[in-house]
C-alpha positions as CSV (number, residue, x, y, z in Angstrom):
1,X,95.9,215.8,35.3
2,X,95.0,218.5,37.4
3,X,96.7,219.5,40.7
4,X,94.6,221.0,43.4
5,X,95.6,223.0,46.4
6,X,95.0,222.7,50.0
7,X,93.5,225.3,51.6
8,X,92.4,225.1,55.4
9,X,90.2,227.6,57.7
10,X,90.6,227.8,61.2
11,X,91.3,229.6,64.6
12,X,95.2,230.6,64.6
13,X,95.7,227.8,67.1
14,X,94.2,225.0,65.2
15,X,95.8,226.0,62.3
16,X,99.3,226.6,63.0
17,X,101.0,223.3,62.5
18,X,99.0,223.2,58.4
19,X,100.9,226.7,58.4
20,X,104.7,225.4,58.8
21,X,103.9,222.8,56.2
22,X,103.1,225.4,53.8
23,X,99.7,224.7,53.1
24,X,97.5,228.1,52.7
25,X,95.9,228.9,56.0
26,X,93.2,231.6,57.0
27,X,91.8,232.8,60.2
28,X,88.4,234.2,59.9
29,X,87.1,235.6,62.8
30,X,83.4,237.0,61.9
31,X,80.6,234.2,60.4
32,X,81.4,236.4,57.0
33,X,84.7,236.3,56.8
34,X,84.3,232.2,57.4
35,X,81.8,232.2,54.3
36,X,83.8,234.9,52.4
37,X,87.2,232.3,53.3
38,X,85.2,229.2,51.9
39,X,84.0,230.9,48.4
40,X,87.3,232.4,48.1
41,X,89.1,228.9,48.2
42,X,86.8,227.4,46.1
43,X,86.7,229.6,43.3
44,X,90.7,229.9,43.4
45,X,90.8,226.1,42.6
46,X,91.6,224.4,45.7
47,X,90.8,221.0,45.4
48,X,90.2,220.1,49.3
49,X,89.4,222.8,52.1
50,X,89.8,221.5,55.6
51,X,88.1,224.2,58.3
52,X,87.8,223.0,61.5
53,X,83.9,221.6,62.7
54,X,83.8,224.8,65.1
55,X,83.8,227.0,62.5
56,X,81.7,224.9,59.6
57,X,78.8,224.6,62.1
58,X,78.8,228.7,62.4
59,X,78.0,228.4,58.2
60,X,76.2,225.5,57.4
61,X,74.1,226.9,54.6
62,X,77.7,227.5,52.8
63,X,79.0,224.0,53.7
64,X,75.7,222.6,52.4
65,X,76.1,224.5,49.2
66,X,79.3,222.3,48.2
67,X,78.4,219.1,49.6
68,X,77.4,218.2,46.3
69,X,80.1,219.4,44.4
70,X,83.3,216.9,43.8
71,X,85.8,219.8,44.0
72,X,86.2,221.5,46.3
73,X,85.9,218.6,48.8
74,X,85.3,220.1,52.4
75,X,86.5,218.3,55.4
76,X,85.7,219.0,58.8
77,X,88.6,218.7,61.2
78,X,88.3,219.2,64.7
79,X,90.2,222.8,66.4
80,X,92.7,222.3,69.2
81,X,90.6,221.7,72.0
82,X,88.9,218.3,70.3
83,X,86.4,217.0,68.1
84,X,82.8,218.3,68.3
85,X,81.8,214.7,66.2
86,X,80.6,216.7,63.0
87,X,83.4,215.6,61.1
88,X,82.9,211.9,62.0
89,X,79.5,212.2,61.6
90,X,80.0,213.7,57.8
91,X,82.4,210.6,56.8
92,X,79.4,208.9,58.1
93,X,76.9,209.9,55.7
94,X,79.0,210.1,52.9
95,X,80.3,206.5,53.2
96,X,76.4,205.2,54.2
97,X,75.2,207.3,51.0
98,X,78.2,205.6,49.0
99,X,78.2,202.0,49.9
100,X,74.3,201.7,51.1
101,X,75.1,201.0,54.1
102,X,77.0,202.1,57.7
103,X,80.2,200.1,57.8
104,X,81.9,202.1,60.7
C-alpha cells in the first residue's frame, strides 16, 4: 500500500498551525510560484494538497488540470480570514457528480 504525503499551499497565516504539525507547507506569493507549488507537490507524490480557496481561484486552469486525476486530490480550504464558498461549492459537485444527486 502506498503512503501519500500532505502537502498544503497557502499565505503564512493560514498555514501556520499545518506547519507545527509537520505537514509540508509553502507560501507562494506570485500566481507562478502558486502553479509552480501545485506541480511541484504533485509530481513529488503527495497524495492530497490542501491550498487555501484564495489562492486556487488565482490558478484555476492548474486546479482544473487535476480535477480529474485520483492523486493528487486537491482540497480547497478556506485562509484565515474565512471561507470564500469555493471549497464547499467543490464537495458540491464532486458528491452531485458521485451520487447523482445534491444531498447537502
Amino acid at each position: 500500500m502506498d503512503m501519500y504525503k500532505l502537502g498544503v499551499i497557502g499565505d503564512k497565516d493560514s498555514v501556520l498551525a499545518f506547519k507545527a504539525l509537520g505537514v509540508d507547507v509553502q507560501t507562494p506569493l506570485t500566481d507562478q510560484e502558486i502553479r509552480k507549488s501545485v506541480d511541484s507537490l504533485a509530481k513529488d507524490g503527495y497524495g492530497v494538497i490542501f491550498i487555501t480557496e484564495e489562492l486556487a481561484m488565482r490558478i484555476p486552469e492548474t486546479i482544473k488540470k487535476y480535477e480529474e486525476d485520483v492523486v493528487p486530490s486537491i482540497v480547497l480550504i478556506p485562509n484565515n480570514k474565512g471561507t470564500l464558498g469555493e471549497g464547499m461549492r467543490k464537495i458540491n459537485e464532486n458528491v452531485e457528480k458521485a451520487v447523482g444527486t445534491n444531498i447537502f
